[in-house]
N, C-alpha and C positions, 0 to 999 in steps of 0.2 A: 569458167571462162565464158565470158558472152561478147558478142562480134554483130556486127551488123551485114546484113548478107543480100537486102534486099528493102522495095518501098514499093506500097500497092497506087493503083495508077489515081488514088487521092493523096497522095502523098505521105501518108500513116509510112512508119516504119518497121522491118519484121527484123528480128534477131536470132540468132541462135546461139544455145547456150552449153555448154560441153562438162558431162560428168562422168566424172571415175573412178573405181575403187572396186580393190578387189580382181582386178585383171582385166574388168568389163570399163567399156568407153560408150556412153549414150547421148547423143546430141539430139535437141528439143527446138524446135522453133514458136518462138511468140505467134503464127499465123497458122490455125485450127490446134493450137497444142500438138505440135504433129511431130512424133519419134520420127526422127529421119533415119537413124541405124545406129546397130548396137551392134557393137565389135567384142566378141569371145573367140578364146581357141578351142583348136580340134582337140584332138584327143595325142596331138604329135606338137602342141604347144603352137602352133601358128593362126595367128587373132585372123578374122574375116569378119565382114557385116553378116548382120544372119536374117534384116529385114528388109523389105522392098521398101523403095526410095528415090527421090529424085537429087542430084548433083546441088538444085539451087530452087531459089522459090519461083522461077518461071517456070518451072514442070510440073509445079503443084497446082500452079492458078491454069495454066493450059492442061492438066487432064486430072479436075475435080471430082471426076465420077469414083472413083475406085477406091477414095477415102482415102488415101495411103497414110499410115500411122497417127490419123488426126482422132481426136476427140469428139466423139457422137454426143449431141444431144438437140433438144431438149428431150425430144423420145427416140430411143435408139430403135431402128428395126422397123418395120412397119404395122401404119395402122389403119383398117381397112376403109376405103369411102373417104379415108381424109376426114372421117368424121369422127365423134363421140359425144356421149350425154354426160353429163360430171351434176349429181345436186340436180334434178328434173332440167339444166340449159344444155340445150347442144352448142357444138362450137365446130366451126367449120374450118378446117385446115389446108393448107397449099397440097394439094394435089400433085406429088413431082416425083411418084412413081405410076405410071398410068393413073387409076383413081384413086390411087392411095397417098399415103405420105411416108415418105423414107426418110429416118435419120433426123428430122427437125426440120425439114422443109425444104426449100427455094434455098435459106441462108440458115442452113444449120452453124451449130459449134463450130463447126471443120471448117467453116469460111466467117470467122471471127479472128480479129487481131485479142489477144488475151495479154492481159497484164501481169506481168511476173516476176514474183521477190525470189531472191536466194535465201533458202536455209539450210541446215544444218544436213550436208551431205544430199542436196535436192533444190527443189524447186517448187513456191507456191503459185497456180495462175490462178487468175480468177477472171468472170465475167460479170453483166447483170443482161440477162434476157428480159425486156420491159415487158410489161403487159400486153395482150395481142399479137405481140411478137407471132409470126405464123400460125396466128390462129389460135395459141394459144392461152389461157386466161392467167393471172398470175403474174408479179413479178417475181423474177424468178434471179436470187444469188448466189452465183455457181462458185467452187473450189477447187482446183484440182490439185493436189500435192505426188509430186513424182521424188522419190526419194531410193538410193543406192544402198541394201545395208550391208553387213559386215563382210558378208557370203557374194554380195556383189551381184544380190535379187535385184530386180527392180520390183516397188513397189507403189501402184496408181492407188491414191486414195482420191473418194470423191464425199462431198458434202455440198446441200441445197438447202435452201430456207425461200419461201414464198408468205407474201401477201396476203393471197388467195389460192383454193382449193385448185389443184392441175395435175397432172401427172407427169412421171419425171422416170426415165429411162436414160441412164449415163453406161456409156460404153467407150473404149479404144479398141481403132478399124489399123492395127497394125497385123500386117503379111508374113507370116514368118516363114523365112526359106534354108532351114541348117546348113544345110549344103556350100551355099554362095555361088551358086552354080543357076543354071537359067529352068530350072525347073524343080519341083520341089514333088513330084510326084511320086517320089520311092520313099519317100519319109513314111515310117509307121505312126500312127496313132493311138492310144488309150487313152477313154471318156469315159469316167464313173457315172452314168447315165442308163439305165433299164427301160427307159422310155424316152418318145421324141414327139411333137409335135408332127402330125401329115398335115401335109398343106397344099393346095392346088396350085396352077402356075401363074399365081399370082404370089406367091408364097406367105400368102395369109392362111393361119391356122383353119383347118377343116374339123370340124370336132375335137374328141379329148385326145387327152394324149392317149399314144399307141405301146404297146410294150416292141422293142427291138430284137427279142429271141427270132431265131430264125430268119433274119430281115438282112438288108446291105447297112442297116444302122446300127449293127452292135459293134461295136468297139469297147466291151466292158474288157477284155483281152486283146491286148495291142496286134496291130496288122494292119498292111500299107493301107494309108488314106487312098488314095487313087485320086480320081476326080467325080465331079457329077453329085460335091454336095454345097449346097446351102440351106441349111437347115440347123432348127434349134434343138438342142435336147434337151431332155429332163434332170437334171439333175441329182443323185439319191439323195444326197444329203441337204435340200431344200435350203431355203433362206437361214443363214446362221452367220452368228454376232461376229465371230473371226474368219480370217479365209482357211478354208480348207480345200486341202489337194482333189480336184477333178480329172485333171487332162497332165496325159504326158504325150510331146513329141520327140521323135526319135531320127538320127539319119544316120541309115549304117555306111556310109561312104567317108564321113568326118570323124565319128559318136560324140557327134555335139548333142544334149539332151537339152532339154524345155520342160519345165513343168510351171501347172498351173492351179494355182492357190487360188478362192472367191470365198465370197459372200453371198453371191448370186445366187440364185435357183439355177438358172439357165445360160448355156452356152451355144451360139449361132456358129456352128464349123460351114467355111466357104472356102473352096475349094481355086477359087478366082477363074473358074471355067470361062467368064465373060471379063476378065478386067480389063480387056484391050491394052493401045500400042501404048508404049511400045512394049511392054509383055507379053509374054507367051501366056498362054490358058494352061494355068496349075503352077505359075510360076513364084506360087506363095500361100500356105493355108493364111488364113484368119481364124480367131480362136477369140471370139468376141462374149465375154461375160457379162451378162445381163439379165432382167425380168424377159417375160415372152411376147412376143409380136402378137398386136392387139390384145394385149391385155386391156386396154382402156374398155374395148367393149364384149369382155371376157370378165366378167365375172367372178366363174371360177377358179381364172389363173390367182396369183400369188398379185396381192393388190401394190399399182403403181401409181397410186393416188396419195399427195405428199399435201395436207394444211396446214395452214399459219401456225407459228408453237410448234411442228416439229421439225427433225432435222434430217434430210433424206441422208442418206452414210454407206456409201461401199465401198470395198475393197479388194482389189488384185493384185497377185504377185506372179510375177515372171523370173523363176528359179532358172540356174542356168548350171549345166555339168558335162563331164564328157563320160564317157562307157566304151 
């Protein structure tokens, strides 16, 4: 079902588009790709949203900072200086995290109208980020496909194709709160991850990664998230061709469960400690799957450097049960 629910102050129009199956109800809108909420039952059969969200698209364009369910890119996460070298050129980027750059810029993905076909139990958007686009080199043509399967997963597929050499970091900034309740702080968490990224309070990468034994960052064995994280972790089982399960969320108040399938290396858990009004602080994890913050001038991480001829390709699934 698609409805028109709003028009940006150029006149562009945003929609939103409603999919079902399997128990679960997911509404999408054309403006940043943005889940607005996903309706599951408890574990006593009664559906609730289980994401953060706003009612209509004036909440989204009035409090842009906290991402809510929209689509990261062109680099998800930050990257240090706004800067990097790609091929001996540097290229200088919008600076719109202090000195750094968060999420794609000034006008990341999340503040894009996207163009979107229906298929087969989902939804294709796509975009094209031109050349320079914030800094960045490359034209870059993005794909997102959000599709329901049978179990009533949601599943983010992403594909990119460029031009020229750039790097490319695609993530979804959606909040997950089991509960439906104004706080998400009793939720347990479990993160297949033995290691994490430290980072100073800029939360650019400070050296290699760290092992999390004996630290407030293991979660290899589930136990309440609490608050006080934004931060990437390691992943064990590194970059691989299909998603496989890393993260489980849990609310024992509902036992609505969350699990989380990738492709990814790395998963950025934030705790929404700063997401402001009208939010409470912790009023929703984020479980953002991705490559690592500054990878462009990390070397060593897991490479986000996407050339002409090939095809960038990730994949996430958001499994959904009750216990």
């Amino acid at each position: 079902m698609n409805e028109l629910i709003g028009t940006l102050s150029d006149g562009t129009p945003v929609h939103r588009w409603t999919l079902e199956r399997a128990g679960v109800r997911v509404r999408i809108l054309s403006y940043g790709g943005i889940v607005q909420d996903v309706e599951v039952p408890d574990r006593d059969g009664r559906t609730g949203n289980v994401v953060l969200g706003f009612d209509g698209l004036d909440g989204y364009l009035t409090h842009p900072e906290p991402f809510l369910g929209a689509l990261i890119g062109r680099y998800a996460n930050r990257i240090g200086g706004a800067r990097f070298t790609l091929d001996g050129t540097e290229h200088v980027l919008a600076p719109n995290d202090g000195p750094n750059s968060l999420h794609g810029g000034e006008r990341g993905f999340d503040k894009r109208v996207w163009d979107v076909t229906e298929v087969t139990h989902g939804l294709r958007l796509s975009l094209v980020a031109e050349d320079g686009e914030e800094g960045f080199p490359g034209r870059l043509e993005v794909t997102v496909t959000y599709t329901l399967d049978e179990r009533g997963a949601l599943h983010i597929a992403y594909e990119a194709v460029t031009d020229a050499p750039t790097h490319v970091n695609l993530t979804n900034h959606t909040y997950w709160n089991l509960a439906g309740s104004d706080t998400a702080r009793g939720h347990e968490l479990r993160v297949a991850a033995s290691r994490y990224t430290p980072s100073g309070p800029d939360l650019i990468p400070a050296g290699g990664p760290a092992d999390v034994s004996g630290t407030r960052y293991d979660f290899r064995e589930a136990r309440k998230a609490g608050g006080g994280y934004d931060d990437n972790f390691v992943l064990d089982k590194g970059v691989t061709a299909a998603p496989e399960e890393v993260a489980e969320l849990y609310d024992p108040a509902s036992g609505r469960v969350l699990t989380v399938a990738t492709t990814e290396p790395g998963i950025q858990v934030y705790t929404a400690d700063h997401i402001g009004e009208p939010f409470e602080p912790g009023a929703g994890i984020a479980l953002e799957t991705q490559h690592f913050p500054d990878s462009p001038n990390r070397p060593e991480f897991p490479s986000t450097v996407l050339r002409p001829g090939e095809v960038f390709r990730s994949t996430t699934v958001y499994g959904f049960s009750v216990r």
